[in-house]
FIKOLZA-1660 file (N, C-alpha, C; in steps of 0.1 Angstrom, whole numbers, plus 5000, padded with zeros to 4 digits):
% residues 68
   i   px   py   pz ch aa at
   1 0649 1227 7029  A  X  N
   1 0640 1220 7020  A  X CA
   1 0648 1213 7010  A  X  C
   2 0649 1199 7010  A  X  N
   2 0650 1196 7001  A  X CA
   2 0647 1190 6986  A  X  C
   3 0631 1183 6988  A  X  N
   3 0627 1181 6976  A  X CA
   3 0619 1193 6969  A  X  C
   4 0627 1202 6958  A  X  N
   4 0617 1211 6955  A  X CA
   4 0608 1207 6945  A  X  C
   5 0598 1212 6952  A  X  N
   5 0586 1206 6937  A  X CA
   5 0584 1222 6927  A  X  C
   6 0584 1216 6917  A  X  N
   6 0583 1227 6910  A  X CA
   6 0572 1232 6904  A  X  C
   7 0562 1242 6896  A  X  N
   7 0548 1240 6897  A  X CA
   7 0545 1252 6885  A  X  C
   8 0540 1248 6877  A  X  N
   8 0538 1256 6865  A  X CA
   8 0527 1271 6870  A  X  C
   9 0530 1280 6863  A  X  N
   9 0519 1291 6864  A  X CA
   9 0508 1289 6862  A  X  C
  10 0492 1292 6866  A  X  N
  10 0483 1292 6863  A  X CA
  10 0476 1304 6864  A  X  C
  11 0475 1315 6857  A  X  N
  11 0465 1324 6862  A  X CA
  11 0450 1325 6860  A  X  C
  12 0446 1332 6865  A  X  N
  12 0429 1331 6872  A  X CA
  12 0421 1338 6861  A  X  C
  13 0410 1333 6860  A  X  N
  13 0405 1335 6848  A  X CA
  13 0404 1353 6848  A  X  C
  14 0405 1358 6838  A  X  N
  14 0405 1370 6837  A  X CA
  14 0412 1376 6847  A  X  C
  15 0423 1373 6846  A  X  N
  15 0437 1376 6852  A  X CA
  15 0447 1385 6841  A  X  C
  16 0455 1397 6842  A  X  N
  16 0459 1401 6832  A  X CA
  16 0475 1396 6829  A  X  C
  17 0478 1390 6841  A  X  N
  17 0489 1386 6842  A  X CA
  17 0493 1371 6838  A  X  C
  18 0498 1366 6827  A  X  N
  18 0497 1353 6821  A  X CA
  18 0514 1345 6825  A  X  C
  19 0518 1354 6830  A  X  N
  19 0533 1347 6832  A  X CA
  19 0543 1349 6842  A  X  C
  20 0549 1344 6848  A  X  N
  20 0555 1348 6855  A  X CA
  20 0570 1347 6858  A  X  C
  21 0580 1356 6858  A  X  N
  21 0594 1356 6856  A  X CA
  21 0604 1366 6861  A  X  C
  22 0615 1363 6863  A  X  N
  22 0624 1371 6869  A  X CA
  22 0628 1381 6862  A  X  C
  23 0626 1384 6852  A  X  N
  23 0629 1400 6850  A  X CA
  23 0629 1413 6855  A  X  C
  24 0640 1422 6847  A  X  N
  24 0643 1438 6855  A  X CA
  24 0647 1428 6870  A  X  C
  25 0657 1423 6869  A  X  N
  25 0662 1416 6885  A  X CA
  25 0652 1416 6894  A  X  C
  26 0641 1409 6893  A  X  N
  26 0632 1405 6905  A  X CA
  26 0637 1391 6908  A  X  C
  27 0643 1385 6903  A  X  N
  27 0648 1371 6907  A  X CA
  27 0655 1368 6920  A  X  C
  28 0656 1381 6927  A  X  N
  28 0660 1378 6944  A  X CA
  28 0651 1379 6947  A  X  C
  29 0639 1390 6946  A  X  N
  29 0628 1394 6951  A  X CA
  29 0616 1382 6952  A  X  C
  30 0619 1380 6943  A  X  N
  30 0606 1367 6941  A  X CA
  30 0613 1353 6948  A  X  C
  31 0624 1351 6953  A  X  N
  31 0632 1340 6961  A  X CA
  31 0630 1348 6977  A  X  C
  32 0635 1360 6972  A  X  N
  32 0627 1362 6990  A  X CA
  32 0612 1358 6992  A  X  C
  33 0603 1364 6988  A  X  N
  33 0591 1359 6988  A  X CA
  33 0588 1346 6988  A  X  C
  34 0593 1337 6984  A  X  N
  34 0591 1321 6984  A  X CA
  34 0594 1314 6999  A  X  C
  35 0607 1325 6995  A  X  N
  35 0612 1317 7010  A  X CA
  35 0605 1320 7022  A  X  C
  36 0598 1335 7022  A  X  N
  36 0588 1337 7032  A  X CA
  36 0577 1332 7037  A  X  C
  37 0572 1326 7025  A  X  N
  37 0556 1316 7024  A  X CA
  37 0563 1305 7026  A  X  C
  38 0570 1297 7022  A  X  N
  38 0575 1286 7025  A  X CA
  38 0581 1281 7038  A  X  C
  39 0584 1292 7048  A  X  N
  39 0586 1292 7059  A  X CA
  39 0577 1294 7070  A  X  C
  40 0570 1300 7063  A  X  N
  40 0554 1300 7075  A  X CA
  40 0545 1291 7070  A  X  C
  41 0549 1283 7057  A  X  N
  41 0539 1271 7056  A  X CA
  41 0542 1262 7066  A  X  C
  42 0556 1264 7066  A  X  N
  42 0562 1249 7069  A  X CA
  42 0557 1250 7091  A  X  C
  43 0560 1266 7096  A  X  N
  43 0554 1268 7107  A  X CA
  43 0538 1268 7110  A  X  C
  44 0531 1267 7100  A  X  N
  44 0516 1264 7103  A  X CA
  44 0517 1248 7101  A  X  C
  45 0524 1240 7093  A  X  N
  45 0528 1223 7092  A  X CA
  45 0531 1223 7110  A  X  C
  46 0536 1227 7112  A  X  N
  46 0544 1223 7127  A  X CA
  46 0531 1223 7141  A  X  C
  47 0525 1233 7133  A  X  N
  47 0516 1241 7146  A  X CA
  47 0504 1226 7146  A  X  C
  48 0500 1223 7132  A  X  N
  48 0491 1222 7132  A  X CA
  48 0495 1207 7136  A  X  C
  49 0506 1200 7130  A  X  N
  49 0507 1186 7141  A  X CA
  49 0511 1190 7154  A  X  C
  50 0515 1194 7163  A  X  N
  50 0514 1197 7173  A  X CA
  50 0502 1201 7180  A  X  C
  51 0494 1209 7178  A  X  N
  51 0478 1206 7183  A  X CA
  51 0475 1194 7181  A  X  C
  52 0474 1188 7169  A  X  N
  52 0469 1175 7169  A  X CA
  52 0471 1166 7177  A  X  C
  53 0485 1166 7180  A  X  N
  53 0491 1153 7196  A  X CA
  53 0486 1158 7209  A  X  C
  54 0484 1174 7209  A  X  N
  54 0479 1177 7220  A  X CA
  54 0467 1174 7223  A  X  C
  55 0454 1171 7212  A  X  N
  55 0447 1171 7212  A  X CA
  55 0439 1155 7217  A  X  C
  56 0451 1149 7209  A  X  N
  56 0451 1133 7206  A  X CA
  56 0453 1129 7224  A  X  C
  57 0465 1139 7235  A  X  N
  57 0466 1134 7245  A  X CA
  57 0456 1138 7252  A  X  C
  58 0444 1151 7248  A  X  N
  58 0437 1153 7258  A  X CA
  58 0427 1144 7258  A  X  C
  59 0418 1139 7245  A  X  N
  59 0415 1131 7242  A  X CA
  59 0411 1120 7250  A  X  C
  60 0425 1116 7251  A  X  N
  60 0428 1102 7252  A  X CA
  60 0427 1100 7269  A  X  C
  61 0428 1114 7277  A  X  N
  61 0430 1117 7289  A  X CA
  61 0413 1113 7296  A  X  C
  62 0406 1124 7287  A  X  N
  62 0392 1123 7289  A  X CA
  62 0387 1112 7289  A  X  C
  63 0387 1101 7285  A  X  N
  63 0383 1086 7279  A  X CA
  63 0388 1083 7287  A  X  C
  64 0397 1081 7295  A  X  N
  64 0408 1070 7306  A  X CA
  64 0414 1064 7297  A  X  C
  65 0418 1065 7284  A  X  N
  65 0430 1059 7280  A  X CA
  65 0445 1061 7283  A  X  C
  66 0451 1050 7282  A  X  N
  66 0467 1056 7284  A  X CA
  66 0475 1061 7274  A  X  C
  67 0482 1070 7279  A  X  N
  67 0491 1078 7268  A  X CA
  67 0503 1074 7274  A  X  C
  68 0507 1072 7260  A  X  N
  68 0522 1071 7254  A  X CA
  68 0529 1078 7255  A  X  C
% end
């Protein structure tokens, strides 16, 4: 990943938790975790264009179009 976007806290209304930070060394802990959602985001990104071409060639199969 290279462009990181970076993204202010927001918590939920009547949420007790207003902040969020690496203290008491959670600062690996919470980079593991990022890295874990951000890796299965990126494998549901992959999944979900890949059905889509699949989809696009069955599609296109059904209709007698030609695929590319």
């Amino acid at each position: 990943f290279t462009n990181l976007v970076q993204y202010q806290f927001e918590p939920c209304l009547g949420d007790t938790c207003n902040k969020l930070t690496s203290d008491h060394n959670a600062g690996p802990d919470l980079e593991k975790e990022a890295r874990k959602w951000s890796t299965r985001v990126a494998k549901e990104t992959r999944s979900i264009r890949d059905y889509y071409r699949q989809m696009t060639v069955v599609q296109s199969i059904k209709t007698g179009d030609r695929v590319s």
